[in-house]
C-alpha positions in Angstrom: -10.8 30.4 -20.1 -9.7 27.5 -18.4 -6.7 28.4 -15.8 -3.5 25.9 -16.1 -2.5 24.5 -12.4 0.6 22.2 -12.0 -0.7 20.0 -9.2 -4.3 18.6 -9.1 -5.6 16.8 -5.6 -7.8 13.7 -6.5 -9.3 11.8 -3.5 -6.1 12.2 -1.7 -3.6 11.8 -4.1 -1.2 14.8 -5.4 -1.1 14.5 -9.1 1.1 16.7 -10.9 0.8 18.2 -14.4 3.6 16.0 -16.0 2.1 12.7 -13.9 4.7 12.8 -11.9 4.3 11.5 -8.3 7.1 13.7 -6.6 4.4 16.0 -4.9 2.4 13.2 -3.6 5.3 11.1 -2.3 7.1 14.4 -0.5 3.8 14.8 1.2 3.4 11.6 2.2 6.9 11.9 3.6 6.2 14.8 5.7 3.1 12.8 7.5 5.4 9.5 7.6 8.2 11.7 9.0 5.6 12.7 11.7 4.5 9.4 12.9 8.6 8.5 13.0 8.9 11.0 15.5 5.7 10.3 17.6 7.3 6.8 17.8 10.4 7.6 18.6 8.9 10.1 22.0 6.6 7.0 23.0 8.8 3.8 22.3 10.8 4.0 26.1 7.2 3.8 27.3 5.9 1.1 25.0 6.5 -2.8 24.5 7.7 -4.0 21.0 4.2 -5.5 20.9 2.5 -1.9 21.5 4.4 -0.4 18.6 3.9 -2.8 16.1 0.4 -2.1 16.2 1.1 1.6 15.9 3.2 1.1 13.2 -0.2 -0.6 11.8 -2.5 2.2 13.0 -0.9 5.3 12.1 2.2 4.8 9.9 1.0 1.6 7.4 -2.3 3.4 7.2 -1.0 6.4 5.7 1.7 3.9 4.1 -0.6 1.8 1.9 -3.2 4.4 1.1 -3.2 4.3 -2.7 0.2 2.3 -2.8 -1.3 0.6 -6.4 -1.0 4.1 -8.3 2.4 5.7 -6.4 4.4 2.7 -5.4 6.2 1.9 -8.5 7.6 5.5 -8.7 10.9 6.2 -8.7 10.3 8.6 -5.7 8.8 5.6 -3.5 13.1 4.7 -2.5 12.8 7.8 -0.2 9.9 6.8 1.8 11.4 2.9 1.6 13.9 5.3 3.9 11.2 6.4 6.4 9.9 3.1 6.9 13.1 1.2 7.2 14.4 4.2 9.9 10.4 3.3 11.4 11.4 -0.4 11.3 15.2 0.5 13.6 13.0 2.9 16.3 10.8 -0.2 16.7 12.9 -2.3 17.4 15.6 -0.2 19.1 18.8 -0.4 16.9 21.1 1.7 15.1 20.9 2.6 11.6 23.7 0.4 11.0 22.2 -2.7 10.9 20.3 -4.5 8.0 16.5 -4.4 8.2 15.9 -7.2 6.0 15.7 -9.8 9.0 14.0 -6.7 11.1 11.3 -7.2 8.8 10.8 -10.7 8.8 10.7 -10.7 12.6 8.3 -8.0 13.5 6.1 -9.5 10.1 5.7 -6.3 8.2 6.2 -6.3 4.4 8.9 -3.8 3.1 8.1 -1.1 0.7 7.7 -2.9 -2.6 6.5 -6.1 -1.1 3.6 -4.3 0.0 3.0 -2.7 -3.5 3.2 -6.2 -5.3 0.8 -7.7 -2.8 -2.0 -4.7 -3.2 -1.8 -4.9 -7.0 -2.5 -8.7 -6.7 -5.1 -8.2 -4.0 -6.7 -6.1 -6.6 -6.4 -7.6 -9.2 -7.4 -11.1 -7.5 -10.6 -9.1 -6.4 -11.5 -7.9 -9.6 -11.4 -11.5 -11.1 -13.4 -13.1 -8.3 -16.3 -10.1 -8.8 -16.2 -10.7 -12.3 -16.6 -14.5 -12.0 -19.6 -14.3 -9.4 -21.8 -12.2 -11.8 -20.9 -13.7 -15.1 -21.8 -16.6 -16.5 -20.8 -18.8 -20.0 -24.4 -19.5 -22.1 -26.4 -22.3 -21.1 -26.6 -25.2 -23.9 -30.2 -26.4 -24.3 -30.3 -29.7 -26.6 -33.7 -29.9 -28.4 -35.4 -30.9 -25.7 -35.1 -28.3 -24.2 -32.8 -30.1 -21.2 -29.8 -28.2 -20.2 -26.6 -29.2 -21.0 -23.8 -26.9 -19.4 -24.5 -24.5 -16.8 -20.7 -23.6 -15.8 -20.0 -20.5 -14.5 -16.6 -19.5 -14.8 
């Protein structure tokens, strides 16, 4: 007899019965929501310069783990929250103020920015594999010379 579970982990990512991405994106919020507040105890101590990269180290790691299956969700808005409150500790603001330009200056790619440009990454990836180890036939005339040796 084969048991029924409602949540399955696969190589990190929480998928539930009804493939849903709920579980996988309130974890990922509780680990986000973590490296928030480790920011926000270091940042008197650290230069804007110094937090980027942790931003990069610990909270865009855990960010863009798998962004290609869970980013289009309509769960992903709520960690879009984390990493625009993220965005205001860096850069020492209130929660007030627009992080569009926030954004642009410290050169980090909002939520579904970062999702657009993974899927093309892969998908860009992909097609240049495939093209290195295909390649179209080879016309031979009946000399045997060849005529076309294209790979595409």
């Amino acid at each position: 007899m084969v048991e029924e579970t409602k949540i399955t982990k696969f190589l990190g990512l929480d998928i539930g019965s009804s493939l849903s991405w709920k579980n996988h994106i309130d974890q990922m919020m509780i680990r986000l929501s973590r490296a928030c507040y480790a920011i926000r105890c270091i940042k008197h101590f650290m230069s804007q310069d110094t937090l980027r990269t942790i931003y990069f180290s610990y909270f865009h790691s855990i960010l863009s783990y798998s962004i290609i299956f869970w980013g289009n969700s309509a769960y992903s808005s709520n960690i879009f929250k984390i990493q625009k409150r993220k965005i205001r500790i860096i850069m020492n603001i209130t929660n007030r103020v627009s992080c569009h330009q926030l954004f642009k200056s410290l050169k980090i790619l909002p939520l579904k920015s970062q999702y657009i440009f993974s899927l093309l990454s892969t998908f860009f990836r992909g097609v240049f594999r495939s093209r290195q180890t295909r390649q179209l036939p080879r016309a031979v005339d009946l000399k045997g010379r060849l005529l076309s040796c294209q790979s595409y």
